[in-house]
C-alpha positions in Angstrom: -25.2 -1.9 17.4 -25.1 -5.2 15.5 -22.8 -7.2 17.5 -25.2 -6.6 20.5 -27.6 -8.9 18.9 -25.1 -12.1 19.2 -24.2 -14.1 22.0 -20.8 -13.5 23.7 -18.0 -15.0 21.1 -17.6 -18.3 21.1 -14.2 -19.7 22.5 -12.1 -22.3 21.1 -10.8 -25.1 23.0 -8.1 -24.5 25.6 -8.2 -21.3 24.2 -6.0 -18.8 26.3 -5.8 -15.7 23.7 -5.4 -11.9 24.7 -6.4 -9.8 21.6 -3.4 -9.6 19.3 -3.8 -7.2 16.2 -0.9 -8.5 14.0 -2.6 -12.1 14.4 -6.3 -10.4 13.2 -4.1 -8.7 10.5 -2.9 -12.1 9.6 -6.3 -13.4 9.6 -8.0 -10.7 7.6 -5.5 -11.7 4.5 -5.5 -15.7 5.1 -1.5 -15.6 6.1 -0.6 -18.8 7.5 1.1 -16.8 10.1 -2.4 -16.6 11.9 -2.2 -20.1 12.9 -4.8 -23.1 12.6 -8.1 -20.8 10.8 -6.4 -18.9 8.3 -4.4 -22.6 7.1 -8.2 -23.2 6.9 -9.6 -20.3 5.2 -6.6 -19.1 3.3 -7.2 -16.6 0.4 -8.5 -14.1 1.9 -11.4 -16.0 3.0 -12.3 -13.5 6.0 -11.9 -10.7 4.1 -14.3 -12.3 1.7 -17.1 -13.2 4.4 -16.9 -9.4 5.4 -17.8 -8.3 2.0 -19.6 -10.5 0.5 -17.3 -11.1 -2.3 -15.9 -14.2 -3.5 -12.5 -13.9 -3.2 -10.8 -13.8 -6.5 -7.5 -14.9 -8.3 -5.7 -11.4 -6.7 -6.9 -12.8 -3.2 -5.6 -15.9 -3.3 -2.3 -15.3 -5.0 -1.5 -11.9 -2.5 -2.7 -14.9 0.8 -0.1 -17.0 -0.4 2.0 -13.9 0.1 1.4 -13.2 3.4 1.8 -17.2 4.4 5.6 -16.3 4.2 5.6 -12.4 5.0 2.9 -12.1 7.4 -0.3 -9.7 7.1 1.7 -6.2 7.7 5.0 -7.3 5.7 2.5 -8.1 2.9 0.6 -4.6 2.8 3.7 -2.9 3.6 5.2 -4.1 1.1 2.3 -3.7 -1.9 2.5 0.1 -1.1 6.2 0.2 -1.0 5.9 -1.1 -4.5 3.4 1.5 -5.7 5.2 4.2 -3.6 8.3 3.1 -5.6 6.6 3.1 -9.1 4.4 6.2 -8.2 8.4 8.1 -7.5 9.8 6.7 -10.7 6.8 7.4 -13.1 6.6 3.6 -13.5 4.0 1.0 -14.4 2.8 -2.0 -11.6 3.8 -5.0 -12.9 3.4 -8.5 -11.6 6.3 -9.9 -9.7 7.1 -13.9 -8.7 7.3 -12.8 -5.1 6.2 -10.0 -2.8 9.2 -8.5 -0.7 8.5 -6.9 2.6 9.9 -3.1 2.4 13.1 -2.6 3.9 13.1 -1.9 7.4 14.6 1.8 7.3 11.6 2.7 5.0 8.7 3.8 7.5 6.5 1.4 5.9 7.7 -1.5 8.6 8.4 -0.9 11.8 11.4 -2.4 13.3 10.9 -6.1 14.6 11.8 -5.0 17.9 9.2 -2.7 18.3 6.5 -4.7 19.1 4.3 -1.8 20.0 4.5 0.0 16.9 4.1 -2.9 14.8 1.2 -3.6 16.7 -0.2 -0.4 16.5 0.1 -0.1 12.5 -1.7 -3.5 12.2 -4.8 -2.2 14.6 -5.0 0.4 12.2 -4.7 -1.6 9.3 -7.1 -4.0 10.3 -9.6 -1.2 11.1 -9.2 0.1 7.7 -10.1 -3.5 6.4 -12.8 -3.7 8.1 -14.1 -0.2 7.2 -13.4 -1.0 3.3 -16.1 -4.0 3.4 -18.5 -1.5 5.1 -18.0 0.9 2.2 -20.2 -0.6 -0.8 -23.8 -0.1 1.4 -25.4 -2.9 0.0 -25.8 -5.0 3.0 -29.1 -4.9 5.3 -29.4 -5.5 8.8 -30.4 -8.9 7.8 -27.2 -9.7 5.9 -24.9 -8.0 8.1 -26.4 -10.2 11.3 -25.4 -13.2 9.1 -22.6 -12.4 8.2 -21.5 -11.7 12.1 -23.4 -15.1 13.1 -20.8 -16.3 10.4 -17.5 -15.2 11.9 -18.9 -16.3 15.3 -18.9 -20.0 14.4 -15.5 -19.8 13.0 -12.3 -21.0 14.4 -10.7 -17.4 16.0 -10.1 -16.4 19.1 -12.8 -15.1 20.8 -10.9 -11.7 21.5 -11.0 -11.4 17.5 -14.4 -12.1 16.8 -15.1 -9.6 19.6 -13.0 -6.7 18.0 -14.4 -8.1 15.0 -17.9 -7.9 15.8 -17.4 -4.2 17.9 -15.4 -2.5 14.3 -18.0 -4.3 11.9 -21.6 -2.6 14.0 -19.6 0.9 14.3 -20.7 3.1 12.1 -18.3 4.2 8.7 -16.2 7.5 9.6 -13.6 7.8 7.0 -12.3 11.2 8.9 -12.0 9.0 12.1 -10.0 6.3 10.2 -7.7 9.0 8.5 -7.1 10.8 11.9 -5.6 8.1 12.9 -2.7 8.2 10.5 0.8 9.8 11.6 2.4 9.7 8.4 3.0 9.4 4.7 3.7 5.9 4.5 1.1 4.6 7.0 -1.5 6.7 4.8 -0.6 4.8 1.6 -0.5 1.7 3.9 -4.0 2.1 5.0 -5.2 2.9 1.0 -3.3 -0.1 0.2 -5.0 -2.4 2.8 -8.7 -1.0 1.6 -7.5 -0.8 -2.1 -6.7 -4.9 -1.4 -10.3 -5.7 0.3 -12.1 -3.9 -2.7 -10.4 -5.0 -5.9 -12.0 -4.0 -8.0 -14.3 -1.8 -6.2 -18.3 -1.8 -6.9 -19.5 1.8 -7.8 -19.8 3.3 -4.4 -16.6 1.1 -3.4 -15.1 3.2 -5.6 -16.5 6.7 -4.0 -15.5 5.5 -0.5 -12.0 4.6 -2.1 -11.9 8.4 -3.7 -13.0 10.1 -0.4 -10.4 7.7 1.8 -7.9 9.0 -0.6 -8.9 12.5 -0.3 -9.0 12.1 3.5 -5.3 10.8 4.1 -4.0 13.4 1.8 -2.8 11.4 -0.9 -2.0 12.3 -4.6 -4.7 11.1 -6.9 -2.1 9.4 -9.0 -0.3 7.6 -6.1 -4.1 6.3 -5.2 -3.6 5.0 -8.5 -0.6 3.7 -8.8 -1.9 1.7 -5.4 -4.5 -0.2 -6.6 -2.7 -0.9 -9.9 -0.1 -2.4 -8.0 -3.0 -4.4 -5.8 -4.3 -5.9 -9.0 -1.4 -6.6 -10.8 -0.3 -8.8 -7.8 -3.1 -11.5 -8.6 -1.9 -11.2 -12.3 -0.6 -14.4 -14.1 
C-alpha cells in the first residue's frame, strides 16, 4: 500500500485531535468550519491535491458554501436540490446561496445525532476520496507525491492517516455502494463524487456511470445531480 511508504503523519503543534469525520468532510471541500487549514486552502484545495485538478470557478464558489453550512450541509443540500428538480421535471439553475435540506428530509441527520451525522460524513468523505482515484491516470510515482503532499500540510495527523489508509486502498465501487442504507444517502454519495469530478475526464465519467449504476440510481437523477453541481459554480 502506498501510505506504507511514508513516515508516520506528521502532527501539528499542541495537537490533541481524535479522528473526526465531519471535520475531514469539512476539509475535503475547504469549509471554514474545519478550522485553521481549510481558512488556508479554501476552494476545494484538498480535493484538488487528490486529483490533480486545479480547482475551478465551481470549487471555489460551492467552498464558500460550505464556510457557512459546513461539508455535509453543503452536499446534502446540492442533492436535495437535484432530488427536488429531478421530482419536478425541472432544470438546475444557479442560486445566490446554497440551503442545507430541511432536517425532516433524510438528507441531514438531526443535529443531535452526532453518530449518524458522523457516520454519513465517513461515508461521504470515502466516496471523495474514491472519486479522485477514479480517472487512473496517476502512477505510483505521482500518487507518492501527492501523499508526501498532504503529509506536510496543516491537518491533524488522525486525518492525514485516514487520508493516507482510503487513498492506497484499492477502488471498489460495490464496497462504497454497500455501504449506503438509503435513497437519499445514495444521491448524497453521487453528489459528493459528482462535486470532486466536475466535469469528469473520460474514464471519470465511466466510474461516475458505474457508481450510479451501483447505488441504484435513475440515470436521469444522476443527471439532474451533476447539473445541479455545475450550475452551483455558475455566474
Amino acid at each position: 500500500m502506498l501510505s506504507c511508504l511514508l513516515p508516520a503523519p506528521q502532527k501539528r503543534k499542541g495537537d490533541a485531535h481524535v479522528f473526526d469525520s465531519k471535520r475531514l468532510l469539512d476539509e475535503l471541500v475547504g469549509s471554514g468550519a474545519a478550522g485553521g487549514f481549510a481558512g488556508g486552502l479554501a476552494g476545494g484545495a484538498l480535493a484538488s491535491l487528490l486529483t490533480s485538478k486545479k480547482p475551478g470557478k465551481q470549487a471555489k464558489k460551492l467552498a464558500g458554501s460550505a464556510i457557512k453550512v459546513g461539508g455535509l450541509a453543503l452536499v446534502g443540500g446540492l442533492a436535495y436540490k437535484a432530488w427536488q428538480n429531478y421530482q419536478k421535471g425541472a432544470k438546475a439553475t444557479p442560486e445566490e446561496a446554497l440551503q442545507p435540506p430541511p432536517s425532516d428530509s433524510g438528507f441531514l441527520p438531526a443535529a443531535a445525532d452526532a453518530q449518524a451525522g458522523a457516520v454519513l460524513s465517513l461515508l461521504l468523505a470515502k466516496a471523495m476520496i474514491a472519486a479522485a482515484k477514479a480517472d487512473g491516470q496517476i502512477d505510483t510515482a505521482e500518487s507518492q507525491a501527492i501523499l508526501e503532499q498532504i503529509n506536510g500540510l496543516d491537518l491533524p495527523a488522525e486525518d492525514k492517516a485516514f487520508l493516507f489508509e482510503e487513498y492506497g486502498r484499492p477502488l471498489d465501487i460495490a464496497a462504497l455502494a454497500a455501504e449506503v442504507r438509503t435513497p437519499e444517502h445514495a444521491a448524497e454519495v453521487y453528489t459528493a463524487s459528482a462535486w470532486m469530478l466536475d466535469p469528469p475526464s473520460p474514464p471519470e465519467r465511466f466510474y461516475l456511470d458505474t457508481l450510479g449504476r451501483a447505488l441504484g440510481l435513475d440515470p436521469a437523477l444522476a443527471q439532474q445531480i451533476e447539473a445541479t453541481v455545475a450550475a452551483s459554480g455558475a455566474e
